[in-house]
C-alpha positions as a printed Julia matrix, in Angstrom:
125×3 Matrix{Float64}:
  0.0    0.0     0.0
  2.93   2.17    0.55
  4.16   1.99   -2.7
  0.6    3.25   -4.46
  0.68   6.32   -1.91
  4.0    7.06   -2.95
  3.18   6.95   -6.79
  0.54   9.13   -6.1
  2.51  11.64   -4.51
  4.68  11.28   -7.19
  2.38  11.95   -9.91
  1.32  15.04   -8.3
  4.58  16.18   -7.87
  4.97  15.45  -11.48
  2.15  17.94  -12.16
  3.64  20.56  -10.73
  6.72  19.49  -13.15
  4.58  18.97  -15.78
  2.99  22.99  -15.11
  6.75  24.06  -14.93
  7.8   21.84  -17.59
  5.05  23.04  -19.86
  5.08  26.74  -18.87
  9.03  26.69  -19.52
  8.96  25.09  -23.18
  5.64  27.36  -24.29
  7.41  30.68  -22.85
 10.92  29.3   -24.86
  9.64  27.83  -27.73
  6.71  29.91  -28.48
  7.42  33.86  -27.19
 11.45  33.74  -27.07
 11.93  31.85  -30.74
 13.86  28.71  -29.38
 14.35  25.65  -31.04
 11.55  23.17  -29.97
 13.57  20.44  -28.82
 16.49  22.8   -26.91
 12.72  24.27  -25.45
 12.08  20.78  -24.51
 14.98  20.06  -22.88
 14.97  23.11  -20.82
 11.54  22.91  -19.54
 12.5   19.29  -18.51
 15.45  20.15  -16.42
 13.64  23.18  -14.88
 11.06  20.39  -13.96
 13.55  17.8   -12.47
 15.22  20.18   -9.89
 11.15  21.35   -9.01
 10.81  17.21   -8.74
 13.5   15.83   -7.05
 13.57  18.62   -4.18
  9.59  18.1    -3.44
 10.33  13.78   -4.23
 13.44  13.69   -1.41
 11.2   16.03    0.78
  7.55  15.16    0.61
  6.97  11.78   -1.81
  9.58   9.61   -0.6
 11.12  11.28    3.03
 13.91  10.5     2.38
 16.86  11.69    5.14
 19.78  10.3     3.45
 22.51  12.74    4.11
 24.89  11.29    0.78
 22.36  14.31   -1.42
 24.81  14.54   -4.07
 24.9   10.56   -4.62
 21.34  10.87   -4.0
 20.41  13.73   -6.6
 23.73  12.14   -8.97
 20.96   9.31   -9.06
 18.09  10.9    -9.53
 19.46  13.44  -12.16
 21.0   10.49  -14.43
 17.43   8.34  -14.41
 16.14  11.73  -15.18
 18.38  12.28  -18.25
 17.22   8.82  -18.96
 13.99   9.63  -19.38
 14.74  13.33  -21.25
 16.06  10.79  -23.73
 13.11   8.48  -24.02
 10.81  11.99  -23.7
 12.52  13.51  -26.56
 12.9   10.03  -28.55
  9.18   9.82  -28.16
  8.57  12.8   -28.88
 10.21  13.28  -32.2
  8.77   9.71  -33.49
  5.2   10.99  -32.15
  5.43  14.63  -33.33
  7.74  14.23  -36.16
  7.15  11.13  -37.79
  3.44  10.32  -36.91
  2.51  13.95  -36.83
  0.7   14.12  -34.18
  0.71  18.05  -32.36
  3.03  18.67  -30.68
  1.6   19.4   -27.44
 -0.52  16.18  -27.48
  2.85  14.23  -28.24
  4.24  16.32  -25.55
  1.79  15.13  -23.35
  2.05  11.4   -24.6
  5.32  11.0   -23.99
  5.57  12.37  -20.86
  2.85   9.79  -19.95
  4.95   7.42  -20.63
  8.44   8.5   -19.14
  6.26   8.71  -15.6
  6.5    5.04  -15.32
 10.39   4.74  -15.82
 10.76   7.7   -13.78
  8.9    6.15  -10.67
  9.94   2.68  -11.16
 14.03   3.77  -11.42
 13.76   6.65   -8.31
 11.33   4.0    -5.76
 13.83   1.28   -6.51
 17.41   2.76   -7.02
 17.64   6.65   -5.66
 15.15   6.47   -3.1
 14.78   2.33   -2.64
């Protein structure tokens, strides 16, 4: 049961990265000119600083005092998942033009699940 609370905190700690995330790429991409993938990536880190401080705090407690081993871990599952965001995103926006907010929002879906699975059993397990 402790694991289903957890992913819920999670995925609301992933809205609020997904708000930042989103609000980030639209103000980059859209009213500064910037590439939409460099956009992407931005609005994605932004996101994973907003996600691992409130994910260490709030979703997982975690009081383990090695932070930079801790965030090291956290940062390279989320790099994983930029990659598989932005793979995603290219085959879902580029390829299968679909828009590219809705394959935005598609392959974020899907990057939750790694994300979770990686940080509740290797940074935070």
């Amino acid at each position: 049961m402790d694991v289903i609370l957890k992913f819920f905190k999670f995925g609301a700690v992933g809205f609020v990265g997904l708000v930042i995330d989103f609000g980030m790429t639209y103000l980059l991409k859209e009213k500064a000119g910037i590439n939409k993938f460099l956009a992407n990536t931005i609005g994605f880190a932004v996101a994973v600083l907003n996600n691992y401080m409130l994910n260490k705090y709030w979703t997982f407690a975690s009081v383990n005092p090695h932070y930079v081993r801790e965030f090291s871990s956290f940062l390279l599952i989320s790099i994983m998942g930029l990659l598989l965001n932005n793979g995603l995103l290219y085959l879902l926006h580029e390829k299968w033009k679909m828009p590219f907010y809705v394959a935005k929002t598609c392959s974020i879906g899907m990057v939750v699940i790694w994300n979770f699975s990686m940080n509740y059993l290797i940074t935070f397990g």
